[in-house]
Backbone as CSV, one residue per row, in Angstrom:
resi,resn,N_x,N_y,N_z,CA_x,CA_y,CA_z,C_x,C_y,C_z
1,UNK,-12.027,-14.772,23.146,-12.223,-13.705,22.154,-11.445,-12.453,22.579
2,UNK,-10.711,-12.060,21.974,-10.282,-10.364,21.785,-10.941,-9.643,22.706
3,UNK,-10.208,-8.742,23.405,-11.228,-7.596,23.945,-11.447,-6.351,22.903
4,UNK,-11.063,-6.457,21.776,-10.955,-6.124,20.730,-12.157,-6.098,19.341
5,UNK,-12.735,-7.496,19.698,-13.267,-8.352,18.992,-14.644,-7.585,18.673
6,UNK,-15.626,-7.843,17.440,-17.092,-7.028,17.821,-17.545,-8.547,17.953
7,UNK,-19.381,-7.886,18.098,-19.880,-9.638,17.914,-20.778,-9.948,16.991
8,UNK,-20.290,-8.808,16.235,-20.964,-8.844,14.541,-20.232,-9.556,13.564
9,UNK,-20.569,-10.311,12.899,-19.631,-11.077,11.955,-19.667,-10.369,10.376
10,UNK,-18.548,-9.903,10.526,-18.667,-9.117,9.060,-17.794,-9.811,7.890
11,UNK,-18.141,-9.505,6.674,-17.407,-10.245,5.528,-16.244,-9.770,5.098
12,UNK,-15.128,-10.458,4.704,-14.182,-9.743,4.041,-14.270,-8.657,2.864
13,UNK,-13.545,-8.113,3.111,-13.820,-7.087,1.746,-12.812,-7.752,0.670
14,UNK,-13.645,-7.681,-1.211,-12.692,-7.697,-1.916,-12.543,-6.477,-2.384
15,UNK,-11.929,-6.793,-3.710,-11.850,-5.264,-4.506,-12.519,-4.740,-5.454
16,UNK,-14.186,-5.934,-5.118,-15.093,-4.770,-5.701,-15.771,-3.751,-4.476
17,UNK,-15.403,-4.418,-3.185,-15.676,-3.284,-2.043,-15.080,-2.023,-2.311
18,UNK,-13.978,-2.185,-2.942,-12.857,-0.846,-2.925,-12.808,-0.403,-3.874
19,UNK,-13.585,-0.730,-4.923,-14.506,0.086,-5.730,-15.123,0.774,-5.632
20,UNK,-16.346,-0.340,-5.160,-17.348,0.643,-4.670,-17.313,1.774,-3.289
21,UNK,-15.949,1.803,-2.314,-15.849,2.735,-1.860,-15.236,3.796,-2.473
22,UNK,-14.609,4.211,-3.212,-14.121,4.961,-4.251,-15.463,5.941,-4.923
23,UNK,-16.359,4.532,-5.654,-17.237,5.705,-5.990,-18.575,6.203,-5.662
24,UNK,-18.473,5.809,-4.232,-19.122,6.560,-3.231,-18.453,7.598,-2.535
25,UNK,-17.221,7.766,-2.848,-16.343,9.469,-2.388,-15.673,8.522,-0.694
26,UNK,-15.717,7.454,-0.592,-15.699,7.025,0.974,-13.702,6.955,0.615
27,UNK,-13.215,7.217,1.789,-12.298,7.430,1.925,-11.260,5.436,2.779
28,UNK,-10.317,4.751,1.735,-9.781,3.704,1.881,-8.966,3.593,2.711
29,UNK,-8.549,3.273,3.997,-7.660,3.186,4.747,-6.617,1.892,4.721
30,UNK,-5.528,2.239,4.519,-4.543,1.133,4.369,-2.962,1.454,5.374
31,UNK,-2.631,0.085,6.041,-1.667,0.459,6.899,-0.543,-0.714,6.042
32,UNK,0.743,-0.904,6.736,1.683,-2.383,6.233,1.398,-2.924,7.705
33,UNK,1.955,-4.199,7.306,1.670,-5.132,8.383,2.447,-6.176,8.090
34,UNK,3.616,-6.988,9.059,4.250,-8.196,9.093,4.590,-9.435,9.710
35,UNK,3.361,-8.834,10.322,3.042,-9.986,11.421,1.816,-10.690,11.352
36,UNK,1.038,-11.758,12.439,0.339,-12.027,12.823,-0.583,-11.435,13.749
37,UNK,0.229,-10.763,14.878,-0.480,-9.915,15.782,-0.541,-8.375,15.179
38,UNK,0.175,-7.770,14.752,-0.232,-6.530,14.032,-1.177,-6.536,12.817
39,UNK,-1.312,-7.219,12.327,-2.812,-7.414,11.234,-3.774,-7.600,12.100
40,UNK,-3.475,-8.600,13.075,-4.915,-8.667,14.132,-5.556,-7.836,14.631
41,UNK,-4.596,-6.581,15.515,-4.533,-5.433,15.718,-5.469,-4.608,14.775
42,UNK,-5.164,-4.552,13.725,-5.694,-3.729,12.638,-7.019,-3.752,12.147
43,UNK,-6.766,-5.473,11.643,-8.299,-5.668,11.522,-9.590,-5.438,12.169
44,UNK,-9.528,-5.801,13.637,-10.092,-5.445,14.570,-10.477,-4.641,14.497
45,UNK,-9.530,-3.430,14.334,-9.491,-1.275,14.472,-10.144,-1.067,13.399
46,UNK,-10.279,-2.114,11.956,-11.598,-1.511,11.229,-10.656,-1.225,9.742
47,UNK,-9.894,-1.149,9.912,-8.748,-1.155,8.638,-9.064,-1.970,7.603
48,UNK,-9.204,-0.338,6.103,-9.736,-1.745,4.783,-8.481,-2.762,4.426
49,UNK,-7.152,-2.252,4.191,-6.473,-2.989,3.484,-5.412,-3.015,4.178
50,UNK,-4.830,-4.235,4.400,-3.614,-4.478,4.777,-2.466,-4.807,4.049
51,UNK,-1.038,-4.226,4.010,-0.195,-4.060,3.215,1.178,-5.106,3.576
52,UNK,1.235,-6.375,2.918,2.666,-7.118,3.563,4.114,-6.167,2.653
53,UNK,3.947,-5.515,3.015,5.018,-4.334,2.213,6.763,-4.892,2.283
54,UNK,7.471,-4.675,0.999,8.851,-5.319,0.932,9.652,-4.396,1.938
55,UNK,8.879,-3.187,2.785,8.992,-1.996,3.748,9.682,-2.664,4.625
56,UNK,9.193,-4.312,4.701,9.415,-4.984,6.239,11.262,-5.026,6.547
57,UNK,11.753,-4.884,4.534,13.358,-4.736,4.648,14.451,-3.671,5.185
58,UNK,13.672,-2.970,5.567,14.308,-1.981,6.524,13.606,-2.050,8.091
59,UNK,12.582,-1.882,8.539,11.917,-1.523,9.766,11.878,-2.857,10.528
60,UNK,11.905,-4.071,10.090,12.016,-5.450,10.624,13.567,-5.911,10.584
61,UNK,14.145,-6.330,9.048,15.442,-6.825,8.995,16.359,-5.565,9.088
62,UNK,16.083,-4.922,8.591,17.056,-3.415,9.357,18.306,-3.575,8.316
63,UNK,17.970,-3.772,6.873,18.287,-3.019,6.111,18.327,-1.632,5.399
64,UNK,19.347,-1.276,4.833,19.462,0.562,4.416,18.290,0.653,3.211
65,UNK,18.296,-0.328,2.453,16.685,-0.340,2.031,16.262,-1.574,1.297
66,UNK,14.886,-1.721,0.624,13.885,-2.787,0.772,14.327,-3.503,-0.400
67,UNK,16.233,-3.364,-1.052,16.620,-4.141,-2.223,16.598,-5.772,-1.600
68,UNK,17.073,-6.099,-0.254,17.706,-7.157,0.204,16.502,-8.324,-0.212
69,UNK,15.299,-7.415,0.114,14.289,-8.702,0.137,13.841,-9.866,-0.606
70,UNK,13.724,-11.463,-0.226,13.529,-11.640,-1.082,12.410,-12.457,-1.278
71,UNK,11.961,-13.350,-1.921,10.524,-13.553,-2.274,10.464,-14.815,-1.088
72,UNK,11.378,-15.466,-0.274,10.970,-16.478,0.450,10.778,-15.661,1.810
73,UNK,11.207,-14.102,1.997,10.875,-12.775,2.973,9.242,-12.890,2.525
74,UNK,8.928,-12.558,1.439,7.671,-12.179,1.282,6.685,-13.078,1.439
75,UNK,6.869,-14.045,1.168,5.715,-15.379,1.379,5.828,-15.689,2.807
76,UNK,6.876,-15.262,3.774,6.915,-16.327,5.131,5.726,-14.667,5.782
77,UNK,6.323,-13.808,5.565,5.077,-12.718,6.358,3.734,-12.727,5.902
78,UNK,3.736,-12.899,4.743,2.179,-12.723,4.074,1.408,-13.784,4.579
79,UNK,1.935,-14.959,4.790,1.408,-16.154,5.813,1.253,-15.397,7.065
80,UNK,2.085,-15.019,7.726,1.846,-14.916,9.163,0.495,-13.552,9.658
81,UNK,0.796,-12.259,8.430,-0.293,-11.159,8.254,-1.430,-11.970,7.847
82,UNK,-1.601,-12.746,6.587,-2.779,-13.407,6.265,-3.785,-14.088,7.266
83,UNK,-2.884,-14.374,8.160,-3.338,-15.461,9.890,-4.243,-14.641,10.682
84,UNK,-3.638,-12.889,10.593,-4.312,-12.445,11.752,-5.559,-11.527,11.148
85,UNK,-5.620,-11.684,9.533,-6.736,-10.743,9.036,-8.018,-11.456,8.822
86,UNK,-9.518,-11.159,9.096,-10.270,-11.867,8.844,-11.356,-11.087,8.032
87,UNK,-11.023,-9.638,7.944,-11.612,-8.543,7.152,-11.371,-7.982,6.319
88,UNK,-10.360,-8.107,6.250,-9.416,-6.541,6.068,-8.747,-7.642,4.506
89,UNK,-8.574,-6.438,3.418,-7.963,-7.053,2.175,-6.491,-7.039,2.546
90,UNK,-5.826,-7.979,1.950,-4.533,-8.033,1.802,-3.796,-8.132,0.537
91,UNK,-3.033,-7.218,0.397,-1.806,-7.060,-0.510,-0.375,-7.488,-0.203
92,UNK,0.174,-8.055,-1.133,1.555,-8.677,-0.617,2.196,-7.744,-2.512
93,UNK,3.773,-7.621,-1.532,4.688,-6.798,-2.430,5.103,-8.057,-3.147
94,UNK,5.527,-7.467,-4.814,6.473,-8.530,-5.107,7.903,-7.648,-5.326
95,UNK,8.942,-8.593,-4.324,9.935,-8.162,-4.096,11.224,-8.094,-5.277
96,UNK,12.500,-6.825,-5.085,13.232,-6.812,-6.100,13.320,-7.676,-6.376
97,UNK,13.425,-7.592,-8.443,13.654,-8.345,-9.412,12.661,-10.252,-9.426
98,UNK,11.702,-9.939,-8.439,11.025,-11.553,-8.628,9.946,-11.007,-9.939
99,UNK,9.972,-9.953,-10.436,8.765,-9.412,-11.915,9.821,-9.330,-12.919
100,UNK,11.032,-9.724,-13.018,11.500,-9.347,-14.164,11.077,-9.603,-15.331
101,UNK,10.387,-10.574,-15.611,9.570,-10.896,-16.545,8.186,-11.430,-16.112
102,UNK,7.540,-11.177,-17.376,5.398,-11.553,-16.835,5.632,-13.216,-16.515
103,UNK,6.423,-14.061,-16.942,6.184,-15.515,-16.429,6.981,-15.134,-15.007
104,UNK,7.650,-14.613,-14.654,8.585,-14.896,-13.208,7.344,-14.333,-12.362
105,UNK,7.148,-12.906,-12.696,6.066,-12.144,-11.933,4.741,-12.799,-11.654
106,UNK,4.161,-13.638,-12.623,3.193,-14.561,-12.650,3.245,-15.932,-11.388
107,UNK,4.210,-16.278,-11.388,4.907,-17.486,-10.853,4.762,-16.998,-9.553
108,UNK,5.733,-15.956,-8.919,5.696,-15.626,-7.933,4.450,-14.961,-7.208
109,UNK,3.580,-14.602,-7.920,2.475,-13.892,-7.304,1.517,-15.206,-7.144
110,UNK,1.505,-15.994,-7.655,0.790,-17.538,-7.836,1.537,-17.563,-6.235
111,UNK,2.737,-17.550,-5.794,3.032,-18.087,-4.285,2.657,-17.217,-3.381
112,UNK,2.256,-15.743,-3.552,1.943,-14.939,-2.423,0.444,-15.761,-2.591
113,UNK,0.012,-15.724,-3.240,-1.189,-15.851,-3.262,-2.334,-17.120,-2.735
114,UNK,-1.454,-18.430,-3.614,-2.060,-19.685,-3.027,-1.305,-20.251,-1.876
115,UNK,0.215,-19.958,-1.422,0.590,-19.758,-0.320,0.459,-18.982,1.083
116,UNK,1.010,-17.706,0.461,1.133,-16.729,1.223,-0.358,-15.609,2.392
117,UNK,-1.501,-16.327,1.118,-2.900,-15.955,1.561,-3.414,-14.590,1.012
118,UNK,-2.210,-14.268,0.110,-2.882,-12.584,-0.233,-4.213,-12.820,-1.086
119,UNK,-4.651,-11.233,-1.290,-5.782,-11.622,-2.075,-5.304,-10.626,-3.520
120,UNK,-4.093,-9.743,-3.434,-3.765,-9.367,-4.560,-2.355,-8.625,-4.483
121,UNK,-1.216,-8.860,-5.405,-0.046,-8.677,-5.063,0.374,-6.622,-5.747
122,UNK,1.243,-6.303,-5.866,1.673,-5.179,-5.994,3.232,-5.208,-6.368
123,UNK,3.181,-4.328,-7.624,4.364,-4.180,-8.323,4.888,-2.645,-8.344
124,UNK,5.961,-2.315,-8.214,7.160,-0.939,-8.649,6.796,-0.511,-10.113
125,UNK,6.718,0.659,-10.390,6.418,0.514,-12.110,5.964,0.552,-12.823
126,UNK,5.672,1.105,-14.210,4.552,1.265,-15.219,5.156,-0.344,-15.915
127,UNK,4.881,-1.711,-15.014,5.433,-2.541,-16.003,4.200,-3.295,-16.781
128,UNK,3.094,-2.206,-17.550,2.120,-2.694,-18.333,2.255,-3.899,-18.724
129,UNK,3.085,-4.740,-19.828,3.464,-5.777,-20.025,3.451,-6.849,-19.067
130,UNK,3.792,-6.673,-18.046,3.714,-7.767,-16.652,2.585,-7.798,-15.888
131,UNK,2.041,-6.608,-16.214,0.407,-6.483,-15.442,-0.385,-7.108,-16.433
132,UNK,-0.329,-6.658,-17.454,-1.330,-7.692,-18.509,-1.057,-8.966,-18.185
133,UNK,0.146,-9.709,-18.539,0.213,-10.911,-18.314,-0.762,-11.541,-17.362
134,UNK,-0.100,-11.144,-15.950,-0.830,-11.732,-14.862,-1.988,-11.555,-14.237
135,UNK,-2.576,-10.035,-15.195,-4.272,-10.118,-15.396,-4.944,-11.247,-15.734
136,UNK,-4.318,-11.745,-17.108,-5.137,-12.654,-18.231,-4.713,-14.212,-17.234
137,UNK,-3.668,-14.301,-16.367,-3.632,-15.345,-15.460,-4.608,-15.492,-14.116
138,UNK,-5.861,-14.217,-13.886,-6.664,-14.234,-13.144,-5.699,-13.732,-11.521
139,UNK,-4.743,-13.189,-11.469,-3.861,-12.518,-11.116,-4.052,-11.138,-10.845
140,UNK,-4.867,-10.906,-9.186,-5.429,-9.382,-9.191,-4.100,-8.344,-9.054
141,UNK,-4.164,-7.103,-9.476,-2.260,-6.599,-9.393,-2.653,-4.890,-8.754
142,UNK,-2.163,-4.763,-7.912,-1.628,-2.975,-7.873,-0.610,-2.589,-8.115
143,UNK,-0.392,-1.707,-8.726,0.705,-0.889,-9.032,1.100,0.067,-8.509
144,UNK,1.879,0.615,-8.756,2.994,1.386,-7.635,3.892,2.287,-8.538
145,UNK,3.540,3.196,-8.444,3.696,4.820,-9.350,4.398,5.911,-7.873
146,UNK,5.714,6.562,-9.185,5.845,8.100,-8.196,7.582,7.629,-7.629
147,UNK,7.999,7.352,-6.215,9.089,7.055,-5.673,8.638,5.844,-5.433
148,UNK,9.587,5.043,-6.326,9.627,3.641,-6.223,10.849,3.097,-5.576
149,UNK,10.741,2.977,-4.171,12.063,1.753,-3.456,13.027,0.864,-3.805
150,UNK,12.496,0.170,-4.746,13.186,-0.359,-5.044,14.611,-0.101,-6.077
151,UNK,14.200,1.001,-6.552,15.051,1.711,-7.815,15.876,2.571,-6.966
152,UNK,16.092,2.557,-5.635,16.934,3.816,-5.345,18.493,3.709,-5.465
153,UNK,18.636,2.652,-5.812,20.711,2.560,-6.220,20.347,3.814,-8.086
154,UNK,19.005,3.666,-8.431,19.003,3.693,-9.709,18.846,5.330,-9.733
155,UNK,17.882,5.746,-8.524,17.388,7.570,-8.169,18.071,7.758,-7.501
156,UNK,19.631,7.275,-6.838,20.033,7.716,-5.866,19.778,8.524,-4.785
157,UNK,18.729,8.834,-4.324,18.268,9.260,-2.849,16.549,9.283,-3.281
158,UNK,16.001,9.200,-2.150,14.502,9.259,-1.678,14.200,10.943,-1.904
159,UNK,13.047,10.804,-3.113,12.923,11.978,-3.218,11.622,12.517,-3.703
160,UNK,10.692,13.487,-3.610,8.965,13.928,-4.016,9.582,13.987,-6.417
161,UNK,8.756,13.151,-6.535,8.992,12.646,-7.974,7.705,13.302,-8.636
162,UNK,8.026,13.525,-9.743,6.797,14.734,-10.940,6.359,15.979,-10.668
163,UNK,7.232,16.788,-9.548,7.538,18.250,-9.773,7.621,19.102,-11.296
164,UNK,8.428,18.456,-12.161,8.462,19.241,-13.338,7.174,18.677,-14.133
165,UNK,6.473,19.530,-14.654,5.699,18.622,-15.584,5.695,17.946,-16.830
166,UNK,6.858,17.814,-17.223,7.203,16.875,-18.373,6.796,15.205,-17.150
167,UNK,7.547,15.624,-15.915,7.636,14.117,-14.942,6.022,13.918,-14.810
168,UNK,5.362,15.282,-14.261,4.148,14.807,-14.159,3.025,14.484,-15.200
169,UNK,3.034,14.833,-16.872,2.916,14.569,-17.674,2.823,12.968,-17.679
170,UNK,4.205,12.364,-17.433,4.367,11.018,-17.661,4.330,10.043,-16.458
171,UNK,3.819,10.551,-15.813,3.380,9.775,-14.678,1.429,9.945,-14.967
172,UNK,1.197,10.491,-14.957,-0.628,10.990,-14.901,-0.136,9.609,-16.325
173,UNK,0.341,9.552,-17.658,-0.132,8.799,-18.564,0.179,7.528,-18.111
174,UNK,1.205,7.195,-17.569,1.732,5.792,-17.031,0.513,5.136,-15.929
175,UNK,-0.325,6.391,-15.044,-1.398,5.995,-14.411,-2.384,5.284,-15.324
176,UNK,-2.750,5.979,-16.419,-3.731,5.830,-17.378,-3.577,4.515,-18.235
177,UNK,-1.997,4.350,-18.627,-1.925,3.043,-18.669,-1.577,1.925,-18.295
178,UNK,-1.294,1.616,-16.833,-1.414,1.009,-15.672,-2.867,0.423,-15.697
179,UNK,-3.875,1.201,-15.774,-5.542,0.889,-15.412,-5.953,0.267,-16.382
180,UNK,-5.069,0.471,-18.092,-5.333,0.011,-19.192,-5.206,-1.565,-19.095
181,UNK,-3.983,-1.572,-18.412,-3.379,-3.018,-18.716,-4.083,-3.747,-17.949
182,UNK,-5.156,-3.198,-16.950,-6.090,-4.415,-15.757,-5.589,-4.497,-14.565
183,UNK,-4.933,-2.992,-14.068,-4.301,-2.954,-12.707,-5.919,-2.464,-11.913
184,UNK,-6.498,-3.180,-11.268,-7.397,-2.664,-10.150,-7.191,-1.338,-9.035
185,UNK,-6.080,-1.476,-8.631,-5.444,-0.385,-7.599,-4.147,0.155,-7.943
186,UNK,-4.238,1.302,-7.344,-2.855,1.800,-7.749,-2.521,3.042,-6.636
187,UNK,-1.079,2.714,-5.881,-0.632,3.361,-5.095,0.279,4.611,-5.809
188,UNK,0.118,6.071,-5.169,1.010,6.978,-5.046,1.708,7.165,-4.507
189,UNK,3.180,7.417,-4.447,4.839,7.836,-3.542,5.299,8.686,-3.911
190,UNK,5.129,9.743,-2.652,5.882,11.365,-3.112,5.647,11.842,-4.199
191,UNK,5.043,12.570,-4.276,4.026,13.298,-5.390,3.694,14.460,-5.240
192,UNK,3.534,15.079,-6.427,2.696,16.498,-5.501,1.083,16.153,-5.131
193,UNK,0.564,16.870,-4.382,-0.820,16.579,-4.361,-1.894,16.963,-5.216
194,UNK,-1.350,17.909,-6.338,-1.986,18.296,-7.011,-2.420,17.430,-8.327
195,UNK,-1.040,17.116,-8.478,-0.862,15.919,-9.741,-1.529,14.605,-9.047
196,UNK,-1.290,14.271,-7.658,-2.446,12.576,-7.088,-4.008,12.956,-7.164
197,UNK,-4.054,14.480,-7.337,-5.878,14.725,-7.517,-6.187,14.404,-8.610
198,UNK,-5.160,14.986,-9.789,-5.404,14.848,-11.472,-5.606,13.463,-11.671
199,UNK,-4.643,12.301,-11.023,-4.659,10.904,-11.702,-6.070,10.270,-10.489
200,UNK,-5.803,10.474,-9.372,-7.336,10.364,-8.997,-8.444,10.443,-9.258
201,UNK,-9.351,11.768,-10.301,-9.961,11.872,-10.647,-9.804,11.286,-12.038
202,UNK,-8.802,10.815,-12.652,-8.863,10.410,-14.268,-9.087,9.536,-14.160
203,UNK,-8.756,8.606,-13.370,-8.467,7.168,-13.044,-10.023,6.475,-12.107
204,UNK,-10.458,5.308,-13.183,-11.934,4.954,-12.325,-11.430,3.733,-10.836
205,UNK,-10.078,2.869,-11.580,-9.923,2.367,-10.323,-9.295,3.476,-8.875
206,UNK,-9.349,2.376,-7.925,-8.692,3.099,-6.556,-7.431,3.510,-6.635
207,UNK,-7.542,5.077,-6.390,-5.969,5.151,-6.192,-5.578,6.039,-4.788
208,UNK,-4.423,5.363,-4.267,-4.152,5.160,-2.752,-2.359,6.159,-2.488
209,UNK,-2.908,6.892,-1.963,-1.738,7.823,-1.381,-0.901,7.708,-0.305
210,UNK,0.506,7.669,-0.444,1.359,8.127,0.901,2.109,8.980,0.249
211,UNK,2.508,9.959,0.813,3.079,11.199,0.782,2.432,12.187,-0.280
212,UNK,1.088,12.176,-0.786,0.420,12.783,-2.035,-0.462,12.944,-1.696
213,UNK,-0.931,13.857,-0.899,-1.762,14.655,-0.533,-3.381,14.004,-0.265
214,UNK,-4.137,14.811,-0.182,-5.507,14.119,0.810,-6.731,13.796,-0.056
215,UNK,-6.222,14.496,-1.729,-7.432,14.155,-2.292,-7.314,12.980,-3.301
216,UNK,-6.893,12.001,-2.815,-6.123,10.703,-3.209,-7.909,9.881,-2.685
217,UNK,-8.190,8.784,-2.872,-8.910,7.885,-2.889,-9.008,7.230,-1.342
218,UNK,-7.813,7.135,-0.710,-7.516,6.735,0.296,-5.874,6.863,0.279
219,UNK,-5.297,6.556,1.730,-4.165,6.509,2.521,-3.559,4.987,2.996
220,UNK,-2.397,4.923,2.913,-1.223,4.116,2.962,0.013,4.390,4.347
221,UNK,0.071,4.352,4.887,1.746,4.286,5.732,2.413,3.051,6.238
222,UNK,3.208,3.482,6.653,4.467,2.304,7.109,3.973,2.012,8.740
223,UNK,3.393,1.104,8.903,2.482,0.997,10.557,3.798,1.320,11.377
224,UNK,4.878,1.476,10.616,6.025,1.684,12.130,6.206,2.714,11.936
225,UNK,6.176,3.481,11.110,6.101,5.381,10.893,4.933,5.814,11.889
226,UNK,3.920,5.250,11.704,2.548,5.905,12.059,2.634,5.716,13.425
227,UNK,3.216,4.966,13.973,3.467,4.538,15.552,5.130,4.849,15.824
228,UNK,5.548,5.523,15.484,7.058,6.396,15.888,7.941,5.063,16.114
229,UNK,8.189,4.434,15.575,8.597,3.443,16.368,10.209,2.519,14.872
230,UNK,9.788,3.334,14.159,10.938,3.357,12.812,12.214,3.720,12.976
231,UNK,13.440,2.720,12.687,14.797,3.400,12.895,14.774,4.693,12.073
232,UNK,15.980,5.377,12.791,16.518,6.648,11.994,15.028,7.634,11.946
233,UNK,15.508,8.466,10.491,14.054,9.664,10.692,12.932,9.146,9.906
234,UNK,12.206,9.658,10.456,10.711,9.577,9.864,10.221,10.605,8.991
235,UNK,10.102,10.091,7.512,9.624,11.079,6.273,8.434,12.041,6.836
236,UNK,8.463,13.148,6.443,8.212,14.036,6.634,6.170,13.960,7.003
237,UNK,6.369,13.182,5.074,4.305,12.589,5.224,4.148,11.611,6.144
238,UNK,4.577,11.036,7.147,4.268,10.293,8.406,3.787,11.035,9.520
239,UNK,2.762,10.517,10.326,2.066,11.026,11.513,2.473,10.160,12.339
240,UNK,2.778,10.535,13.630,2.969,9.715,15.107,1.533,9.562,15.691
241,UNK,0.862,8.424,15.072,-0.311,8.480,16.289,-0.564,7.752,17.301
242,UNK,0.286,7.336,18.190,1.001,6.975,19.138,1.407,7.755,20.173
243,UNK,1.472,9.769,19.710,1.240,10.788,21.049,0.558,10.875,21.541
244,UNK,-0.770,10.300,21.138,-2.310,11.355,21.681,-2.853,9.819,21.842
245,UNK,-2.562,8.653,21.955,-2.796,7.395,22.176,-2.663,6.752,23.266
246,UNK,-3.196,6.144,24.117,-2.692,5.018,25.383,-2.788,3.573,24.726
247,UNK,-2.865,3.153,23.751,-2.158,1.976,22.931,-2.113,1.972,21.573
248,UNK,-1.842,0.843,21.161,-1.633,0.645,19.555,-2.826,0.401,18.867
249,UNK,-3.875,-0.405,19.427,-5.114,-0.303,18.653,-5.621,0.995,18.768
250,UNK,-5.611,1.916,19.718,-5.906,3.293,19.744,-5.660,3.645,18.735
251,UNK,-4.282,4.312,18.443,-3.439,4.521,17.524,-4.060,4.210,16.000
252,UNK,-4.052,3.062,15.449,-4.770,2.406,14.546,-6.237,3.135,14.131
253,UNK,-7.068,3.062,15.251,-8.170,3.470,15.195,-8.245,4.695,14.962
254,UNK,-7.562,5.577,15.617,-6.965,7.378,15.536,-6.928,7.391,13.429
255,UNK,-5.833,6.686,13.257,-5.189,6.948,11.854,-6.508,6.856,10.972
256,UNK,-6.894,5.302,11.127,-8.491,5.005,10.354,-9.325,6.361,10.364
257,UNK,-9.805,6.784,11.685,-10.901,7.792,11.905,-10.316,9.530,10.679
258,UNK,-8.867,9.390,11.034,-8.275,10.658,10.348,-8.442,10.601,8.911
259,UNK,-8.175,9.373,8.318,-8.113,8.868,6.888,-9.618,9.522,6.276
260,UNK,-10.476,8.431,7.317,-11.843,8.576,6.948,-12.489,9.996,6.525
261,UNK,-12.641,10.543,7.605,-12.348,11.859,7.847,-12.137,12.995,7.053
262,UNK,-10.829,12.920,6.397,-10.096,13.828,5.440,-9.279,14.639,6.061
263,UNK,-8.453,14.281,7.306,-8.041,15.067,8.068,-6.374,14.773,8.237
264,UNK,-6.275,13.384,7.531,-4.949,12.685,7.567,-5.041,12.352,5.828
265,UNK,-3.933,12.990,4.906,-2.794,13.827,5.501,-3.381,15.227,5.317
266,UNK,-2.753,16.040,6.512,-2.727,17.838,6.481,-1.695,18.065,5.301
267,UNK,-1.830,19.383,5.507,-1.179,20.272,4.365,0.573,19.549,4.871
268,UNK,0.963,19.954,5.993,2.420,19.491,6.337,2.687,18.279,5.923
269,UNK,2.163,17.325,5.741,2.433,16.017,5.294,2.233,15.687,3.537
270,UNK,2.420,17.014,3.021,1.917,17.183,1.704,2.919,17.854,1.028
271,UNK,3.089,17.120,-0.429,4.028,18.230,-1.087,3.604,19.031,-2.375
């Protein structure tokens, strides 16, 4: 056993747990993960949701960004993360262009899923149409609002998205109908924090922040941001908790406790 390990046997969480932490005000902690031993890691440390993020196309394959990936990338990690979680929910990305349409998006989330071990996949996009689909296919989905990765040949640079409020206007409605179409969860990217409070509070499902401030539902990062350990620079909303740490489950446990907390992200990690 783990020195890690408790000797309480606890149940997995689904996503009526992460519901019901939502509307109990309890704060969701979510890291990425592409391994076997780093989900293990995690789970252990108490972590609700684990993220097989298309992220792994830069910080693992050490691409300039997460276009390269492709869906036989995403099913071989979501197996190997799925291996080491025995608590903790898992989300698997669906990678560029495998959603171009609700049957492809359907298809492929059918392989993260009865393959790969997720328990619910995640899409780029207000692509209502593709979320319905693979609702009514019993197909749990998060969505993914704000700076979307995959579009950056399309935004040409990484950048805090719905500053003007015509943008934030149509993002708060794209939230609203995201939740319409039977999206359970829904992640924020670079945002202001003011506008992730507005769709937070409008919005009854979970909604999950990185770079959008603290009054978000819960928190998201790149486990290789959060542990300094990412080529090149590290976005600004990333914490090193890996200074004030003597290991990586430390670390883990640090981020969880901060999340919980309300203490991660500070104002500096906020736009």
């Amino acid at each position: 056993m783990s020195q890690y390990s408790t000797s309480t046997k606890i149940k997995p969480k689904s996503i009526f747990d992460l519901q019901q932490m939502k509307q109990a005000g309890q704060k969701i902690s979510m890291l990425t993960a592409y391994d076997a031993t780093f989900s293990a890691l995690m789970d252990q440390a108490g972590i609700d949701v684990v993220l097989v993020g298309d992220s792994l196309g830069m910080v693992v394959q050490g691409h300039a960004t997460t276009v390269p990936v492709t869906m036989q990338d995403m099913l071989y990690h979501a197996q190997l993360v799925s291996r080491g979680c025995e608590r903790a929910f898992v989300i698997a990305d669906l990678p560029f262009m495998s959603n171009a349409t609700p049957e492809k998006a359907a298809e492929n989330a059918a392989l993260l899923i009865q393959q790969g071990g997720a328990q619910m996949v995640k899409l780029e996009g207000a692509r209502c149409d593709v979320i319905q689909f693979m609702v009514q296919q019993g197909i749990p989905v998060c969505a993914h609002l704000g700076l979307l990765p995959q579009l950056i040949h399309q935004l040409g640079k990484y950048a805090v998205q719905g500053k003007e409020e015509n943008e934030a206007q149509r993002l708060l409605a794209e939230a609203l109908a995201i939740e319409q179409a039977g999206a359970q969860l829904l992640i924020v990217e670079c945002i202001p924090a003011v506008l992730a409070q507005q769709i937070s509070e409008q919005l009854s499902i979970p909604v999950i922040g990185i770079g959008a401030g603290v009054q978000c539902d819960g928190q998201v990062l790149v486990s290789y941001d959060m542990l300094g350990i990412s080529l090149g620079r590290r976005p600004r909303f990333t914490k090193n908790y890996m200074q004030q740490a003597d290991s990586v489950f430390n670390a883990i446990k640090s981020y969880i406790s901060e999340v919980k907390n309300g203490r991660f992200p500070a104002q500096e990690h906020s736009f």
